[in-house]
Backbone bond lengths (Angstrom), bond angles and torsions (degrees), N, CA, C in turn:
res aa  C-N    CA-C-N  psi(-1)  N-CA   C-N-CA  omega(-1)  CA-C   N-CA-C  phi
1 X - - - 1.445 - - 1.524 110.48 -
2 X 1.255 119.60 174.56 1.443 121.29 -166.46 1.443 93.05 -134.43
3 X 1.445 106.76 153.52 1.930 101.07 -175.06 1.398 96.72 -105.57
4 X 1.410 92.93 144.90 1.479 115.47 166.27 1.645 132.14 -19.63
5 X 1.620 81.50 -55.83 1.990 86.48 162.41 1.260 132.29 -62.02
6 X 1.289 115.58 -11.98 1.917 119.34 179.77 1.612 101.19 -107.90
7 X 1.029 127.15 -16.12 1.597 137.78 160.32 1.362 143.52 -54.96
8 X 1.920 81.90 -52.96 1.851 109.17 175.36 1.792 96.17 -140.99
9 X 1.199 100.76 83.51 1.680 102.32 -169.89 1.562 95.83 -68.69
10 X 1.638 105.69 156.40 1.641 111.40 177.55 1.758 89.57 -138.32
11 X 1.344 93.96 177.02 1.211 101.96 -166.74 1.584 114.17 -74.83
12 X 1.643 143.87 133.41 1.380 114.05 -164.13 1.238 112.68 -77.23
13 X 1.496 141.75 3.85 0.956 130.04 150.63 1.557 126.95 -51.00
14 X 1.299 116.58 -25.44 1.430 129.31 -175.68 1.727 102.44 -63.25
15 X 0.946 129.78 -35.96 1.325 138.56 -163.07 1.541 110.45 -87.87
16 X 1.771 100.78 -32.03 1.645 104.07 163.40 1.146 123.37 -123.16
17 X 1.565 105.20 109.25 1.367 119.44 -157.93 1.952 90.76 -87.33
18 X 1.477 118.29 157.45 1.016 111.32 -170.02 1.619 90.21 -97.97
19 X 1.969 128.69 159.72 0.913 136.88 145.50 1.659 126.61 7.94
20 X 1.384 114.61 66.62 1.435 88.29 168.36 1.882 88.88 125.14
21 X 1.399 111.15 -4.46 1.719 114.32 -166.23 1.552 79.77 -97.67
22 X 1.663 129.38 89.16 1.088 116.91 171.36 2.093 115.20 -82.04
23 X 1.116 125.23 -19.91 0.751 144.49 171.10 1.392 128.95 -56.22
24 X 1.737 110.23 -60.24 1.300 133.67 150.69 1.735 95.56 -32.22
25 X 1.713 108.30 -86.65 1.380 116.83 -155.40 1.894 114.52 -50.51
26 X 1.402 107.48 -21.94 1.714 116.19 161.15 1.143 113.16 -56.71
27 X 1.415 117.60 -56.27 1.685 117.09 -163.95 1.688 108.83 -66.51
28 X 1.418 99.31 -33.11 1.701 110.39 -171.66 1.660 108.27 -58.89
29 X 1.911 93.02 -53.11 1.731 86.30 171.31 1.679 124.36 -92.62
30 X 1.215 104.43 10.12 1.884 104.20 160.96 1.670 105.88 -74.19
31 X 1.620 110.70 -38.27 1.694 108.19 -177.89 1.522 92.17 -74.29
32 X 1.036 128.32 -39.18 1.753 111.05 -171.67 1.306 109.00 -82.78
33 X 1.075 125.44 7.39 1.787 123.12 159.30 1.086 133.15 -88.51
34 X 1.810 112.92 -3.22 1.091 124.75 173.10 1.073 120.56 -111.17
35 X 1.756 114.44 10.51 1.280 106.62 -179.70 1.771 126.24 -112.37
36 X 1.354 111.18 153.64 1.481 106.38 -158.36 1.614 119.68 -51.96
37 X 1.002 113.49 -34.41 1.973 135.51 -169.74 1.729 115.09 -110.33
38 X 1.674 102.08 33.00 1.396 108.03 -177.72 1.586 109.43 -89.18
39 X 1.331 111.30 -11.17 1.571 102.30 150.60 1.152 124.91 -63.69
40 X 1.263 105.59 -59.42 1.794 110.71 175.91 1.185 120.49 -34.96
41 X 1.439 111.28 -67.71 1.660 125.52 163.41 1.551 95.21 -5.30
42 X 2.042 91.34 -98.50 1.883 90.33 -177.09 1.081 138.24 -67.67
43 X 1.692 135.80 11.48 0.884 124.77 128.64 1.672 130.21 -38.80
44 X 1.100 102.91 -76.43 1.398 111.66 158.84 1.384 139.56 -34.25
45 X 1.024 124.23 -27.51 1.704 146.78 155.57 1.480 105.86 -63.47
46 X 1.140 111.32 -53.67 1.516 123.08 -161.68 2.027 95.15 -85.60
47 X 0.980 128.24 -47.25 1.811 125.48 173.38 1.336 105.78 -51.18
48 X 1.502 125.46 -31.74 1.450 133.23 -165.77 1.405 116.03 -125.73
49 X 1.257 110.16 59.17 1.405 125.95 -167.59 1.472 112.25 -8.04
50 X 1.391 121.46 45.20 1.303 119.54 177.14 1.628 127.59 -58.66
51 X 1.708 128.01 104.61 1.192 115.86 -159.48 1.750 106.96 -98.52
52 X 0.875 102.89 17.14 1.633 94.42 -166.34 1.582 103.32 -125.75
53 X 1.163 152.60 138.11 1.405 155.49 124.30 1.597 93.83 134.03
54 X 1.641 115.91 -174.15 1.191 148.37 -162.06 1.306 81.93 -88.26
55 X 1.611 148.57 177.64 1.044 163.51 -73.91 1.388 139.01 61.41
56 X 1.297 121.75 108.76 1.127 141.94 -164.11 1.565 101.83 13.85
57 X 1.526 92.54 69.63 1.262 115.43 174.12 1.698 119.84 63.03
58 X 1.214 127.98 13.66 0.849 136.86 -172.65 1.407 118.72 -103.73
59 X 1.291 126.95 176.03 1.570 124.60 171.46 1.595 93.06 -133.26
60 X 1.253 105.44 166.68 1.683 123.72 -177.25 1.213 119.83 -62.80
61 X 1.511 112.01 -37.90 1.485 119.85 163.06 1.792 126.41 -62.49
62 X 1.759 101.56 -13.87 1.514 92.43 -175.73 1.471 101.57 -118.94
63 X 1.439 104.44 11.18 1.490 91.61 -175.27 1.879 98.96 -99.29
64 X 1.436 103.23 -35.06 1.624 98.68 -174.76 1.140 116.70 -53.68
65 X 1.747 143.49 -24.19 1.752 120.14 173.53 1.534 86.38 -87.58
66 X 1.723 149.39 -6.79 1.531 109.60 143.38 1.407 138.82 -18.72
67 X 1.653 77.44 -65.05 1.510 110.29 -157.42 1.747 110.18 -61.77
68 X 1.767 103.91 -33.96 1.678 113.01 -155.85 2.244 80.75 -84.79
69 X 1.519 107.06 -25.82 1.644 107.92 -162.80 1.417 97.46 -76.76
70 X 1.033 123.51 -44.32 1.389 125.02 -175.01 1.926 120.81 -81.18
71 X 1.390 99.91 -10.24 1.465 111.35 173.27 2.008 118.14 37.94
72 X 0.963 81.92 53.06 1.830 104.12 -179.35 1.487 115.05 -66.20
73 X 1.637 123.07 108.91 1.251 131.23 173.22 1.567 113.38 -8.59
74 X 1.056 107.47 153.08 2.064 121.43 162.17 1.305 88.29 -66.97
75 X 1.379 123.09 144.89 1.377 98.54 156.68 1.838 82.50 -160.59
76 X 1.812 122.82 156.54 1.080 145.66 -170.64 1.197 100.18 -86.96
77 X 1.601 117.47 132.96 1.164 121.22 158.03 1.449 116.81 -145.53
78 X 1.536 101.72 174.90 1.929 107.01 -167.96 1.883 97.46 -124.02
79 X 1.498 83.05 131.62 1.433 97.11 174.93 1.831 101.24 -121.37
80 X 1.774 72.41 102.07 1.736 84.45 178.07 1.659 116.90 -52.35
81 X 1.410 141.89 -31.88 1.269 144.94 -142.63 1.845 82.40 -86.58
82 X 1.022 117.89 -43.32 1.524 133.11 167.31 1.308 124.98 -57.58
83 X 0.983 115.87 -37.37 1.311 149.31 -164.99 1.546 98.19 36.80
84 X 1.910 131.86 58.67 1.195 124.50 -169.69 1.940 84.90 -138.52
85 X 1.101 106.92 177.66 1.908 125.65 -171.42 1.597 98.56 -126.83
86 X 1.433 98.51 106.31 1.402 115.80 167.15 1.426 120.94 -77.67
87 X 0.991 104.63 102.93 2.138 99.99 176.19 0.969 120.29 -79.50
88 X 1.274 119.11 145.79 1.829 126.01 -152.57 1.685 90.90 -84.75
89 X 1.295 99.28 152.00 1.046 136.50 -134.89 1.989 115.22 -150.18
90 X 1.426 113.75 144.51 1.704 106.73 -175.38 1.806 85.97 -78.84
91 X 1.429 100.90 163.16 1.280 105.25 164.01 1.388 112.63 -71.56
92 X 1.247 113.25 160.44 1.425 124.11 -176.82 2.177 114.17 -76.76
Protein backbone atom coordinates (compact mmCIF):
# COMPACT_ATOMS: atom_id res chain seq x y z
CA UNK A 1 0.00 0.00 0.00
CA UNK A 2 1.11 3.56 -0.40
CA UNK A 3 0.42 6.19 2.48
CA UNK A 4 -1.90 8.73 2.30
CA UNK A 5 0.73 11.46 2.40
CA UNK A 6 2.36 10.62 -1.09
CA UNK A 7 -1.28 10.24 -2.55
CA UNK A 8 -2.97 13.42 -1.11
CA UNK A 9 0.26 15.40 -0.25
CA UNK A 10 -0.34 18.32 2.47
CA UNK A 11 1.80 20.80 3.30
CA UNK A 12 4.74 19.46 5.83
CA UNK A 13 3.97 21.94 8.05
CA UNK A 14 0.54 20.30 8.49
CA UNK A 15 2.05 17.35 10.23
CA UNK A 16 3.94 19.80 12.67
CA UNK A 17 1.61 21.47 14.49
CA UNK A 18 3.43 24.03 16.69
CA UNK A 19 3.04 23.79 20.74
CA UNK A 20 -0.32 24.39 21.76
CA UNK A 21 -1.91 23.98 17.77
CA UNK A 22 -4.31 21.45 19.31
CA UNK A 23 -6.52 21.58 16.43
CA UNK A 24 -3.85 21.51 13.73
CA UNK A 25 -2.38 18.29 15.66
CA UNK A 26 -6.31 16.61 15.41
CA UNK A 27 -6.68 17.15 11.79
CA UNK A 28 -3.02 15.73 11.16
CA UNK A 29 -4.03 12.51 13.05
CA UNK A 30 -7.75 12.27 11.60
CA UNK A 31 -5.69 12.27 7.95
CA UNK A 32 -3.35 9.61 9.45
CA UNK A 33 -6.24 7.41 10.47
CA UNK A 34 -7.25 6.92 7.24
CA UNK A 35 -4.35 5.85 5.88
CA UNK A 36 -3.41 2.27 4.75
CA UNK A 37 0.49 2.00 6.23
CA UNK A 38 -0.23 4.03 9.48
CA UNK A 39 1.30 1.28 11.37
CA UNK A 40 4.32 1.34 9.51
CA UNK A 41 4.53 5.05 9.78
CA UNK A 42 4.72 4.45 13.75
CA UNK A 43 6.58 1.79 13.68
CA UNK A 44 9.01 3.68 12.01
CA UNK A 45 8.83 6.85 14.12
CA UNK A 46 9.13 4.83 17.11
CA UNK A 47 12.71 2.54 15.65
CA UNK A 48 14.06 6.13 14.95
CA UNK A 49 13.46 7.93 17.94
CA UNK A 50 11.68 10.47 15.95
CA UNK A 51 10.65 13.41 18.42
CA UNK A 52 8.99 15.90 16.44
CA UNK A 53 5.69 15.73 14.16
CA UNK A 54 2.44 13.57 13.75
CA UNK A 55 3.35 9.98 12.95
CA UNK A 56 1.23 7.37 12.15
CA UNK A 57 -1.09 9.42 13.66
CA UNK A 58 0.59 10.00 16.62
CA UNK A 59 2.25 12.97 18.47
CA UNK A 60 5.71 12.82 20.31
CA UNK A 61 4.21 12.83 23.59
CA UNK A 62 2.22 9.51 22.92
CA UNK A 63 4.58 7.76 21.12
CA UNK A 64 7.60 7.95 23.78
CA UNK A 65 6.06 5.35 26.65
CA UNK A 66 5.69 3.24 23.10
CA UNK A 67 8.90 3.68 22.44
CA UNK A 68 10.40 3.29 26.41
CA UNK A 69 7.38 -0.10 26.37
CA UNK A 70 8.59 -1.60 23.46
CA UNK A 71 12.42 -0.98 24.26
CA UNK A 72 13.66 -0.74 20.54
CA UNK A 73 17.46 -1.28 19.68
CA UNK A 74 20.03 1.93 19.29
CA UNK A 75 20.15 1.74 15.97
CA UNK A 76 22.04 4.34 13.15
CA UNK A 77 20.35 6.20 10.84
CA UNK A 78 20.71 8.73 7.72
CA UNK A 79 18.76 11.72 7.32
CA UNK A 80 19.13 12.45 3.79
CA UNK A 81 17.69 16.29 3.98
CA UNK A 82 21.01 16.46 6.20
CA UNK A 83 22.72 14.38 4.38
CA UNK A 84 24.66 13.43 7.98
CA UNK A 85 24.48 9.56 10.04
CA UNK A 86 22.76 9.67 13.24
CA UNK A 87 24.07 7.05 15.80
CA UNK A 88 21.62 5.32 17.82
CA UNK A 89 21.12 6.70 20.69
CA UNK A 90 18.87 6.13 24.42
CA UNK A 91 15.60 7.69 23.91
CA UNK A 92 15.26 11.00 25.19
Amino acid sequence: DTARCRVDPQPVDFFFPERGQKVQAAQAKAFCAECPVGAECLDYALRHYIKYGIWGGTSEMERRPMRVAKQYPLMDFYVPELDVWIKGRTAP
